[in-house]
ZADO-1210 file (C-alpha; in nm, 4 decimals, padded with zeros to 6 digits):
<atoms>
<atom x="04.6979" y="04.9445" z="11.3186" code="UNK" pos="1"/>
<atom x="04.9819" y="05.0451" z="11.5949" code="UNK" pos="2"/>
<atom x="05.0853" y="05.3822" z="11.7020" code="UNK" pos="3"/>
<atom x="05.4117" y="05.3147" z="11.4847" code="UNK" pos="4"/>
<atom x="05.2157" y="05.2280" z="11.1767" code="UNK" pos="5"/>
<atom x="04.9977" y="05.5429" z="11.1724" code="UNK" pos="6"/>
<atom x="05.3209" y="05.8080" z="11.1932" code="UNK" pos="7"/>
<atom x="05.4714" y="05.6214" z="10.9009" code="UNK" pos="8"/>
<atom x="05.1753" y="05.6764" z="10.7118" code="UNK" pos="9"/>
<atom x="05.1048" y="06.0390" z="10.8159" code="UNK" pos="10"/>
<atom x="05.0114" y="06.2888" z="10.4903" code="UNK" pos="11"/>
<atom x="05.3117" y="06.3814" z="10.2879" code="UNK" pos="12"/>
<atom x="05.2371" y="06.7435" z="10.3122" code="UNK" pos="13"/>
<atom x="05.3870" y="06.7099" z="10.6806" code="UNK" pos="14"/>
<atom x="05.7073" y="06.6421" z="10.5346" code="UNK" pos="15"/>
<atom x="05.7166" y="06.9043" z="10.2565" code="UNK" pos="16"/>
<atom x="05.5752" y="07.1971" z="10.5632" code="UNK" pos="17"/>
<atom x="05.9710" y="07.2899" z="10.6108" code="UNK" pos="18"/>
<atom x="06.1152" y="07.2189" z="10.2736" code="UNK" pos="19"/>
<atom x="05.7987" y="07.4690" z="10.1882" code="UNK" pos="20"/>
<atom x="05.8974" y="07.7015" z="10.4203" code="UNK" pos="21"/>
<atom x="06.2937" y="07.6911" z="10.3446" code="UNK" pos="22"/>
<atom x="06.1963" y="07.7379" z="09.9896" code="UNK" pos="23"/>
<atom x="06.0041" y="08.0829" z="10.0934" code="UNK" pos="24"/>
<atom x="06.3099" y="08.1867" z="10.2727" code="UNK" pos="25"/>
<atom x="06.5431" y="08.1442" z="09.9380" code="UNK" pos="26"/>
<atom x="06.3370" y="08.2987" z="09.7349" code="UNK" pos="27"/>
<atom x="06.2870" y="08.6251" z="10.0036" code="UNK" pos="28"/>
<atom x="06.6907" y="08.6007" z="10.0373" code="UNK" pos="29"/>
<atom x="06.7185" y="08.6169" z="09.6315" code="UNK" pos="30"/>
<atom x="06.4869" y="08.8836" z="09.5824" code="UNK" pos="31"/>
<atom x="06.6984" y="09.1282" z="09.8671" code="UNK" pos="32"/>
<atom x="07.0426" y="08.9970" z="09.6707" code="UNK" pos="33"/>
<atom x="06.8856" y="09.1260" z="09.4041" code="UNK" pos="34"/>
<atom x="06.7477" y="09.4638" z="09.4576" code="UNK" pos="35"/>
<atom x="07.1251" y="09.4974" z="09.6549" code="UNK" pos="36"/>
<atom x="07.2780" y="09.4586" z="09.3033" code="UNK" pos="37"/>
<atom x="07.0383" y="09.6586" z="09.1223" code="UNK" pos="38"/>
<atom x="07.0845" y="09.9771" z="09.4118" code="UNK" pos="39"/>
<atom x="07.4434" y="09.8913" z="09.3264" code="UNK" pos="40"/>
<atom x="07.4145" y="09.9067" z="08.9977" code="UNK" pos="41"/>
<atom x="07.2281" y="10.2398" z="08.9715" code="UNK" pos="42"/>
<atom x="07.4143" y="10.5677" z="08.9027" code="UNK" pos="43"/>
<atom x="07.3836" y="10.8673" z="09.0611" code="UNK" pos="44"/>
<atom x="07.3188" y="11.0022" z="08.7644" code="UNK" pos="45"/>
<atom x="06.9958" y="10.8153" z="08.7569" code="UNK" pos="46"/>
<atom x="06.8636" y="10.9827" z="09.0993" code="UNK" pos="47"/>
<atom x="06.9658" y="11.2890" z="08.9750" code="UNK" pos="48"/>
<atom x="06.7265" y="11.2824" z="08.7115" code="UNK" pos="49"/>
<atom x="06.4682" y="11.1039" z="08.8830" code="UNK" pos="50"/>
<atom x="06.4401" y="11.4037" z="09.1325" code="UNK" pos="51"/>
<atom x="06.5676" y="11.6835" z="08.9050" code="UNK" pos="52"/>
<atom x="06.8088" y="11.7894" z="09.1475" code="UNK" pos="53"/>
<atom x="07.2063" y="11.8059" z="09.1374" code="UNK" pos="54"/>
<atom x="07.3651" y="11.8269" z="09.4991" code="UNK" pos="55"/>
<atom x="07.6638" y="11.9987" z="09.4546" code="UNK" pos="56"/>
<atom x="07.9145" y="12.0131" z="09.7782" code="UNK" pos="57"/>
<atom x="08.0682" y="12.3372" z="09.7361" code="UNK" pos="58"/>
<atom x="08.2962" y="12.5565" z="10.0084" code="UNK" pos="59"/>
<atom x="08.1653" y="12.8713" z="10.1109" code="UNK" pos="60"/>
<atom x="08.5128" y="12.9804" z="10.2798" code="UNK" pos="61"/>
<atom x="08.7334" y="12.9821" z="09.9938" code="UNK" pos="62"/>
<atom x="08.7484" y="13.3176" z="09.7674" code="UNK" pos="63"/>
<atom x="08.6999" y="13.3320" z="09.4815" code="UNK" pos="64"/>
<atom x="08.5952" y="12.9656" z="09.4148" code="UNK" pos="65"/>
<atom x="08.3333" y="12.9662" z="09.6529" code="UNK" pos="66"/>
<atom x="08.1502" y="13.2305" z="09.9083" code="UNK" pos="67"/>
<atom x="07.8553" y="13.3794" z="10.0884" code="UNK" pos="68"/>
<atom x="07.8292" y="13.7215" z="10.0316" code="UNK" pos="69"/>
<atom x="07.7366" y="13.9548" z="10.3257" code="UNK" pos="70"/>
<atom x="07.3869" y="13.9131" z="10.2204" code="UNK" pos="71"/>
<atom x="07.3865" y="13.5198" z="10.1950" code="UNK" pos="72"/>
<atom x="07.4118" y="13.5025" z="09.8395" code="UNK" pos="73"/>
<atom x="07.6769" y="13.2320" z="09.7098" code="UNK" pos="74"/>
<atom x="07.9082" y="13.3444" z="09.4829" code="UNK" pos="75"/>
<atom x="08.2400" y="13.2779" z="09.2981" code="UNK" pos="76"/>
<atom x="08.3849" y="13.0516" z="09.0132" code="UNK" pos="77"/>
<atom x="08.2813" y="12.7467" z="09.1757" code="UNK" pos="78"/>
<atom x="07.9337" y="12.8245" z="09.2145" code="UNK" pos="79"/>
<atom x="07.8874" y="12.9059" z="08.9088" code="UNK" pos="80"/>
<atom x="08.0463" y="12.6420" z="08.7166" code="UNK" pos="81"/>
<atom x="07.8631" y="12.4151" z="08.9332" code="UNK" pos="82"/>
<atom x="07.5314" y="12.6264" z="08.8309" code="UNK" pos="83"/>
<atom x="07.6045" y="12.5705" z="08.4500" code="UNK" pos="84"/>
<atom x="07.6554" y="12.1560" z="08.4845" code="UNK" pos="85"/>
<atom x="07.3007" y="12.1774" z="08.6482" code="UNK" pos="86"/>
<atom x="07.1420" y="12.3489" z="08.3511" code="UNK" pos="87"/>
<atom x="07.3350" y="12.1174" z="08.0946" code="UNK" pos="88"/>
<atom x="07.1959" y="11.8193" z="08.2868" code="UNK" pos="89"/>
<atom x="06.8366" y="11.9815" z="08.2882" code="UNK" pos="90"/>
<atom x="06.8225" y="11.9898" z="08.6697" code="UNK" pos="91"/>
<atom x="06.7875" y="12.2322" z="08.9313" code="UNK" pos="92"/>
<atom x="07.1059" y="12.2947" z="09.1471" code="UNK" pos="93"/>
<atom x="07.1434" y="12.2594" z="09.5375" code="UNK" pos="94"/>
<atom x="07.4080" y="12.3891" z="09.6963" code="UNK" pos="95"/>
<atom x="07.5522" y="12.1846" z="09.9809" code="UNK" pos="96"/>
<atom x="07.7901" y="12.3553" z="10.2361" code="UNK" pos="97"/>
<atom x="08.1375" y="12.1405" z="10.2583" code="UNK" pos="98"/>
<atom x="08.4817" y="12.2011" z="10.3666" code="UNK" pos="99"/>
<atom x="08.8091" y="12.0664" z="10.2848" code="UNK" pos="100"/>
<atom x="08.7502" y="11.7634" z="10.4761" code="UNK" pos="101"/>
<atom x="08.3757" y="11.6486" z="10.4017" code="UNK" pos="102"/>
<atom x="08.4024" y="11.7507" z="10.0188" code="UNK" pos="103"/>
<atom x="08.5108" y="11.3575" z="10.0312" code="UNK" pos="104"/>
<atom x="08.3209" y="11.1978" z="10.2819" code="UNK" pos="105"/>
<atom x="08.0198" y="11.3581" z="10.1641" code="UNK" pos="106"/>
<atom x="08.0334" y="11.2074" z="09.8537" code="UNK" pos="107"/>
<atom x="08.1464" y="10.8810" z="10.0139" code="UNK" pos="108"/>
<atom x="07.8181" y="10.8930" z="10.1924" code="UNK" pos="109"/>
<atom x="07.5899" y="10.9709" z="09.9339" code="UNK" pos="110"/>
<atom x="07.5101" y="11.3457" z="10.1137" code="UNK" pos="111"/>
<atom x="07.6636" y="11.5039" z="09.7798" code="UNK" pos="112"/>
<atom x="07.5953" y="11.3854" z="09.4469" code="UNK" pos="113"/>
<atom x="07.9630" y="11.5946" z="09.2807" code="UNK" pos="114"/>
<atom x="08.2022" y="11.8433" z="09.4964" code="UNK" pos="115"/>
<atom x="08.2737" y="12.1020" z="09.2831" code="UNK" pos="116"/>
<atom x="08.5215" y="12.2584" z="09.5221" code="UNK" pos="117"/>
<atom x="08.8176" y="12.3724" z="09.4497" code="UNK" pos="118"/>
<atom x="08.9287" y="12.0121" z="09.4831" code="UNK" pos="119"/>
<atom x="09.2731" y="11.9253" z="09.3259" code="UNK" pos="120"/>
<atom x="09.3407" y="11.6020" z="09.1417" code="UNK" pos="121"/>
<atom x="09.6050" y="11.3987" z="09.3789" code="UNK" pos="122"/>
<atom x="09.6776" y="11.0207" z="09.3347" code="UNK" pos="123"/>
<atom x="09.5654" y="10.9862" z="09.7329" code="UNK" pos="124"/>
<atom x="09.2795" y="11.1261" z="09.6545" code="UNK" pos="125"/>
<atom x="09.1777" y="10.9307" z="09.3381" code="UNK" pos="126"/>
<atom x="09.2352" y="10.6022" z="09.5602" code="UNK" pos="127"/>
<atom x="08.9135" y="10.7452" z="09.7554" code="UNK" pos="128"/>
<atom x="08.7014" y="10.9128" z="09.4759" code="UNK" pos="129"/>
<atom x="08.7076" y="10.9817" z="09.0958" code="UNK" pos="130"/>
<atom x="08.7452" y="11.2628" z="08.9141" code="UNK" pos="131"/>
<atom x="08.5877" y="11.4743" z="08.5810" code="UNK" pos="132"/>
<atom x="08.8217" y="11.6373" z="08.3499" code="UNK" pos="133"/>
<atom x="09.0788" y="11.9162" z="08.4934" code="UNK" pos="134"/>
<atom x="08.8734" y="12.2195" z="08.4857" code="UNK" pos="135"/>
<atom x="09.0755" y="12.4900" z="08.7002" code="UNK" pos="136"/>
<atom x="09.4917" y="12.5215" z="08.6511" code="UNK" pos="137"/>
<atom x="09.6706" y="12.7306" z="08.8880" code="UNK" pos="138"/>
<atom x="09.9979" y="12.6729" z="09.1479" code="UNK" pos="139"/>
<atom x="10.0624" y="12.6757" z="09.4985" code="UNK" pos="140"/>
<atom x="10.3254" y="12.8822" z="09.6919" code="UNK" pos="141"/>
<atom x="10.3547" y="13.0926" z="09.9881" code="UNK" pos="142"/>
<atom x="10.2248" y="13.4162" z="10.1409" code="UNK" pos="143"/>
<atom x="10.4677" y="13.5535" z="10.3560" code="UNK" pos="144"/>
<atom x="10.5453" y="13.9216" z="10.5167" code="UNK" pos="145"/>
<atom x="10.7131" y="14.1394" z="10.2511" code="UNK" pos="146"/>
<atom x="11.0408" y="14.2228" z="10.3167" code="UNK" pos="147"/>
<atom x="11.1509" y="13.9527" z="10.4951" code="UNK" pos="148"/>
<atom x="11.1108" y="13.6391" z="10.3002" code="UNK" pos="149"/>
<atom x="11.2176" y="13.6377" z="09.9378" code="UNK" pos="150"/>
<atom x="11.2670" y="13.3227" z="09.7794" code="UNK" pos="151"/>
<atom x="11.1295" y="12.9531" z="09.9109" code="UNK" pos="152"/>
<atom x="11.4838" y="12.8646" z="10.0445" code="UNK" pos="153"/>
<atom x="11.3960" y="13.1296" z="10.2932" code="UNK" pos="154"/>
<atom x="11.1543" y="12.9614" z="10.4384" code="UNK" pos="155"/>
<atom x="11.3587" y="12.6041" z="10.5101" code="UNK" pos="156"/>
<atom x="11.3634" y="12.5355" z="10.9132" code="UNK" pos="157"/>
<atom x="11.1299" y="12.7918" z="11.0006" code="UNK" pos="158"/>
<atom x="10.8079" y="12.7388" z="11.0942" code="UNK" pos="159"/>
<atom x="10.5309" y="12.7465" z="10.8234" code="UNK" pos="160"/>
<atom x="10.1332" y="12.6653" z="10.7696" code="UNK" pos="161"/>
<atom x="09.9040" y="12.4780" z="10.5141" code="UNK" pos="162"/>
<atom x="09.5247" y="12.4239" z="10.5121" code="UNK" pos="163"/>
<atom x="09.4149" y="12.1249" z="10.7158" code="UNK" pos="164"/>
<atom x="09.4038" y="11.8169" z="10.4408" code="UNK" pos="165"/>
<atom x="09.5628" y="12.0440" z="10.1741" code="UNK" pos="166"/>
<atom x="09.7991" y="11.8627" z="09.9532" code="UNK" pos="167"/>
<atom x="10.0364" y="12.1641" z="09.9840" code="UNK" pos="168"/>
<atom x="10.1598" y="12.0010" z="10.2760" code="UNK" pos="169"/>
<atom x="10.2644" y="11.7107" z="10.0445" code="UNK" pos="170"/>
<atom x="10.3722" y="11.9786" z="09.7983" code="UNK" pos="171"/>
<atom x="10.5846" y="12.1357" z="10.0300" code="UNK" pos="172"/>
<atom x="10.7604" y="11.8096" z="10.1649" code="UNK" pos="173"/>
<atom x="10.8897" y="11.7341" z="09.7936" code="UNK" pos="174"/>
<atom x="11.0158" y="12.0499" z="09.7113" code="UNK" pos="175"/>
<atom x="11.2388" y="12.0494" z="10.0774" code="UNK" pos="176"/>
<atom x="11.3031" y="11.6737" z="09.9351" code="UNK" pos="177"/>
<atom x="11.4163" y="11.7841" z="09.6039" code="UNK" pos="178"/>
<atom x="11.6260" y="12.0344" z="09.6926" code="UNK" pos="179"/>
<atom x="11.8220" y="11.8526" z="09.9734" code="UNK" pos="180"/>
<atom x="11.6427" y="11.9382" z="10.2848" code="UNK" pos="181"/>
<atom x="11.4497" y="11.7157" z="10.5506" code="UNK" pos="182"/>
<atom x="11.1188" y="11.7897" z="10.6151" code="UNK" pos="183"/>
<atom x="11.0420" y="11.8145" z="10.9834" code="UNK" pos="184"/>
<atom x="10.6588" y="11.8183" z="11.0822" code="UNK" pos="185"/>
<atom x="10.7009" y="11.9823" z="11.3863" code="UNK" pos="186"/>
<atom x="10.7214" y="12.3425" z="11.1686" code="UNK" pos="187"/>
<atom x="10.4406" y="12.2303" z="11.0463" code="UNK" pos="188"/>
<atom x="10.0983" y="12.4354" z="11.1381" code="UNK" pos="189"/>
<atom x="09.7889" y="12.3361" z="11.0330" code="UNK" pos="190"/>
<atom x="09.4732" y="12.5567" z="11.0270" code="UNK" pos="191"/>
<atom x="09.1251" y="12.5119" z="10.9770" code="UNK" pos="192"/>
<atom x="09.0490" y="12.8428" z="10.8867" code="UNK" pos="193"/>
<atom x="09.2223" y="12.9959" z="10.5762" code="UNK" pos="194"/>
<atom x="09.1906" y="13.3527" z="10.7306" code="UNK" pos="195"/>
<atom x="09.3485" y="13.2268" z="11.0935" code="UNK" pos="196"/>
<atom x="09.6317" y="13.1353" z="10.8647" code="UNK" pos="197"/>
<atom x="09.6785" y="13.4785" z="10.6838" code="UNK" pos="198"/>
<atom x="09.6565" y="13.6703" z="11.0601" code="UNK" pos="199"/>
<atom x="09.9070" y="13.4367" z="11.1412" code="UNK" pos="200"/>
<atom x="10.1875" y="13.5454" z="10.8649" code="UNK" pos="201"/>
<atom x="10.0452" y="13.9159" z="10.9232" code="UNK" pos="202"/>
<atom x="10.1258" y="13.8655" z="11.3561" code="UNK" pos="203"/>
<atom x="10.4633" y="13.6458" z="11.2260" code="UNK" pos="204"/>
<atom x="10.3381" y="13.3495" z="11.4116" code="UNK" pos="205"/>
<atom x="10.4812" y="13.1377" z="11.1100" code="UNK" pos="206"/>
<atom x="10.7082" y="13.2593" z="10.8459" code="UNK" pos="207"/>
<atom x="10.4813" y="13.1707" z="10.5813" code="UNK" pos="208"/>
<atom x="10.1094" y="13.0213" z="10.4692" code="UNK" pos="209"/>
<atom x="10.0505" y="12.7709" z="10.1562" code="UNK" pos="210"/>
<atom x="09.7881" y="12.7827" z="09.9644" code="UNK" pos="211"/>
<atom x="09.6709" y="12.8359" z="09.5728" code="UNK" pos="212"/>
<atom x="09.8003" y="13.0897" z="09.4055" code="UNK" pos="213"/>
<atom x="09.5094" y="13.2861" z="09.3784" code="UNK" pos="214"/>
<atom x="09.3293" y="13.1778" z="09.7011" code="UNK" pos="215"/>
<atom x="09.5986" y="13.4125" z="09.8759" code="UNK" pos="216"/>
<atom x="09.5725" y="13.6346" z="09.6159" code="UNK" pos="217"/>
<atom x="09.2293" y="13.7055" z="09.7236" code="UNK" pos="218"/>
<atom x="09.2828" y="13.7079" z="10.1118" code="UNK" pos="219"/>
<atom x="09.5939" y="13.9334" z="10.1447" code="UNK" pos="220"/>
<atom x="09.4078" y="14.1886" z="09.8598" code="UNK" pos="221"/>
<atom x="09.4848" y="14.5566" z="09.9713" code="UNK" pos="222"/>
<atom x="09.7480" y="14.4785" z="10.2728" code="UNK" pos="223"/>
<atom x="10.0632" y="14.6007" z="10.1769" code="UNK" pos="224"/>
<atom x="10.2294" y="14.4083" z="10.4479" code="UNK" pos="225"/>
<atom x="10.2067" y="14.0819" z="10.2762" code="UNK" pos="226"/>
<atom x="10.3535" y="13.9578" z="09.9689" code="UNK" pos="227"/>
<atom x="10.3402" y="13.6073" z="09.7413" code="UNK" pos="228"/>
<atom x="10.6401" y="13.4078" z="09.5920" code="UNK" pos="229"/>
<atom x="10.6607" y="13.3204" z="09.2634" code="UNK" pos="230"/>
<atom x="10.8250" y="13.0418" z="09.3028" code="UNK" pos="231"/>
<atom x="10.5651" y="12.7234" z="09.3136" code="UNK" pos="232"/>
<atom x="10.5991" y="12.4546" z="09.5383" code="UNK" pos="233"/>
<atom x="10.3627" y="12.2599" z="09.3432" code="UNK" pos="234"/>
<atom x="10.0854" y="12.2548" z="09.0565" code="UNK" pos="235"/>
<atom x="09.7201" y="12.2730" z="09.1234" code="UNK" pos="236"/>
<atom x="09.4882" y="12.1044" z="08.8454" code="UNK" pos="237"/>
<atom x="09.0782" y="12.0882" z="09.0254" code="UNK" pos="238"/>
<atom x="08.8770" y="11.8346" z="08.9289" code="UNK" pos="239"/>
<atom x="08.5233" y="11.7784" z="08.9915" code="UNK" pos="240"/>
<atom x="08.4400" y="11.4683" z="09.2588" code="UNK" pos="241"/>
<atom x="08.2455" y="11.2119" z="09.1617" code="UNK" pos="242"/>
<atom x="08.1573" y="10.8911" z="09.3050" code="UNK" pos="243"/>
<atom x="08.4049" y="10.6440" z="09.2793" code="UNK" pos="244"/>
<atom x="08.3329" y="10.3918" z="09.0070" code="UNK" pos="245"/>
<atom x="08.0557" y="10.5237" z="08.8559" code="UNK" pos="246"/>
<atom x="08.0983" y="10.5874" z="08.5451" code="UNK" pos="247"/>
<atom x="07.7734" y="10.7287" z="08.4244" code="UNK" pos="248"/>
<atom x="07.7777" y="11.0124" z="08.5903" code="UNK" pos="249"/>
<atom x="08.1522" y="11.1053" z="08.5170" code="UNK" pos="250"/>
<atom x="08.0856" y="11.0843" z="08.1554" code="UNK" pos="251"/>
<atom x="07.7914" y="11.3114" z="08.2094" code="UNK" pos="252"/>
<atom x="07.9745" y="11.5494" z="08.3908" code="UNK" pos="253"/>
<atom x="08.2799" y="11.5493" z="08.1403" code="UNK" pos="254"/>
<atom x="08.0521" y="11.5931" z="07.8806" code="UNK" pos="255"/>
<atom x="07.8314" y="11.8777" z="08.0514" code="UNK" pos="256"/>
<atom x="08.1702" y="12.0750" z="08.0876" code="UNK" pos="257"/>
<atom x="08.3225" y="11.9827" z="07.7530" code="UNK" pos="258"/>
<atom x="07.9939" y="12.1422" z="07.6315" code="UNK" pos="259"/>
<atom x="08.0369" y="12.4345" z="07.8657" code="UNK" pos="260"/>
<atom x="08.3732" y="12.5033" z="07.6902" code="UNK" pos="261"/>
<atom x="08.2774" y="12.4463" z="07.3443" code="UNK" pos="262"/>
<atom x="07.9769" y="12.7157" z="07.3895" code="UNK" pos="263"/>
<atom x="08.2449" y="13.0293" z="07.5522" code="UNK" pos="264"/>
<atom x="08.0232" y="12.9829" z="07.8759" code="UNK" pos="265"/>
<atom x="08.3033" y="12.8659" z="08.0663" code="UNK" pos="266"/>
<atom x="08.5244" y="13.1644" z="07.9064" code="UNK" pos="267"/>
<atom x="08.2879" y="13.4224" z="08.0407" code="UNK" pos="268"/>
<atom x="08.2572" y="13.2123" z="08.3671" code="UNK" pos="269"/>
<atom x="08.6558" y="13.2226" z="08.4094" code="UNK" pos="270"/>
<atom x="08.7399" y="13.5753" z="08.2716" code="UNK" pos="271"/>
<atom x="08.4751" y="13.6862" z="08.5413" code="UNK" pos="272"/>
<atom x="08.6679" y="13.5790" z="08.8323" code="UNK" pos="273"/>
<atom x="09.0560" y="13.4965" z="08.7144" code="UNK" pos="274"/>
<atom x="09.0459" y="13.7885" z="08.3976" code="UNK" pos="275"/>
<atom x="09.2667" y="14.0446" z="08.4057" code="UNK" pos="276"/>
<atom x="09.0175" y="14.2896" z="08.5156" code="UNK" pos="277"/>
<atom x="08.9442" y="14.0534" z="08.8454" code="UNK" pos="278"/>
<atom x="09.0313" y="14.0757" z="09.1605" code="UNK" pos="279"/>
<atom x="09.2585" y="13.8105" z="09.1199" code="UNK" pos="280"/>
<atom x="09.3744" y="13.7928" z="08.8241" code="UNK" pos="281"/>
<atom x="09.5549" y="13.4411" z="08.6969" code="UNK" pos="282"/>
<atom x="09.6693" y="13.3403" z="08.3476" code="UNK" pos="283"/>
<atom x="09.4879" y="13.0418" z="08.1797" code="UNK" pos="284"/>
<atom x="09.7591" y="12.7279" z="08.2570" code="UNK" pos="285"/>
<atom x="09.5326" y="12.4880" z="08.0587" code="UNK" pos="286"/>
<atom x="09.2458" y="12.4005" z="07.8566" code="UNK" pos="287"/>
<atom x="08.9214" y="12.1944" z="07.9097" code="UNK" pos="288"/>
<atom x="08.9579" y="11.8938" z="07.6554" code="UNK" pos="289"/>
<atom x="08.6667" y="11.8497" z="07.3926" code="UNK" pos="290"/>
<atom x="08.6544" y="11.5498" z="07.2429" code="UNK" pos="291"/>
<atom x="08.4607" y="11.4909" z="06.9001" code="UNK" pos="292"/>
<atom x="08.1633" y="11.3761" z="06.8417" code="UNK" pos="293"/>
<atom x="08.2399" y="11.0536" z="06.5749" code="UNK" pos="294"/>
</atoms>
């Protein structure tokens, strides 16, 4: 028999070695496709319970929705809201540290499992994350040095400051657009540091400082030198972040506060920090929604 006969009769199995081998590799590249889909798939919600822990990103520099207390304890409407959806999901609560900044990327990133921070419900902001149910109503207008700003229209062409990311700064650029006036960015100060802006209005380094009503309510307490308009440049309606499109866990959490309302824990919770015995005292605007059980 010739050389040429014997390698057309070599063993079959020589011919099936790569079609083995390429059949390994689809089966190894199915299985990763699908554990991709099922990590996908899973809800936060599920990891929650799975470790018994809720992350909750909230901000330690904005009284009186969140603090640290001289002694390190963290306090304020925030925290405690946040420490009430814990116990109606039957989980322990860990408080993560954000700001106005990584409240979003946090949750982006999986750091955070909600961000239960003061955050308000914008349309830019929804295009990034969800949302729960409006849980905290108030409005936004500015602290300014009493006596010489009265009304907002005071306060066109100078030179004014928001919160870094705030949507005030939107706020405030469709109220000058509404009532006739450009708005010019280069007024525009932005501060990292809600504090920084209040010493600025106190050394009149800007005419005035945007934030939530009762945010500045609570940083200009007992300095007669500073006063708040009444006017509002805008409306302020917090939601609680939540991953975007995941719907298990925003049902949970609308749920866990609807049930929060329903029971006169979130009463107590709110007349604690916005009553009219407070330190900063602001009028209910709105209601948690409870939907029935049928």
């Amino acid at each position: 028999m010739t050389q040429a006969q014997l390698k057309r009769r070599a063993p079959p199995w020589r011919w099936n070695y790569s079609l083995i081998w390429a059949l390994h590799f689809t089966l190894v590249a199915a299985c990763v496709l699908e554990s991709g889909a099922a990590d996908q798939q899973k809800s936060v919600l599920d990891a929650i319970k799975e470790l018994g822990v809720l992350r909750a990103g909230i901000r330690t520099d904005n009284p009186p929705h969140g603090f640290i207390t001289s002694d390190g304890n963290w306090v304020g409407f925030d925290v405690d809201i946040a420490e009430a959806l814990a116990k109606e999901l039957g989980v322990k609560l860990e408080k993560v540290k954000v700001d106005e900044l990584t409240r979003i990327s946090y949750l982006q990133t999986g750091q955070i499992d909600i961000a239960v921070a003061s955050m308000s419900h914008t349309r830019k902001r929804d295009e990034q994350i969800d949302f729960s149910q409006t849980y905290f109503w108030s409005k936004q207008t500015f602290l300014v040095k009493k006596g010489k700003i009265h009304k907002l229209s005071d306060l066109v062409g100078k030179r004014v400051g928001m919160s870094r990311g705030s949507h005030a700064i939107g706020n405030w650029r469709d109220w000058l657009t509404r009532s006739g006036h450009s708005f010019d960015s280069s007024l525009l100060v932005e501060f990292g540091n809600k504090r920084a802006g209040v010493e600025a209005v106190r050394q009149s380094a800007i005419a005035g400082y945007a934030e939530d009503y009762e945010i500045l309510s609570s940083l200009a307490k007992g300095d007669p030198s500073l006063a708040i308009l009444d006017e509002a440049i805008g409306m302020k309606q917090d939601g609680i972040g939540i991953r975007e499109n995941d719907s298990k866990i925003r049902d949970a959490v609308n749920f866990a506060l609807q049930n929060i309302a329903r029971s006169g824990q979130y009463a107590k919770i709110y007349e604690r920090w916005f009553g009219p015995k407070s330190d900063t005292p602001v009028p209910p605007a709105g209601e948690i929604e409870i939907w029935p059980n049928g």
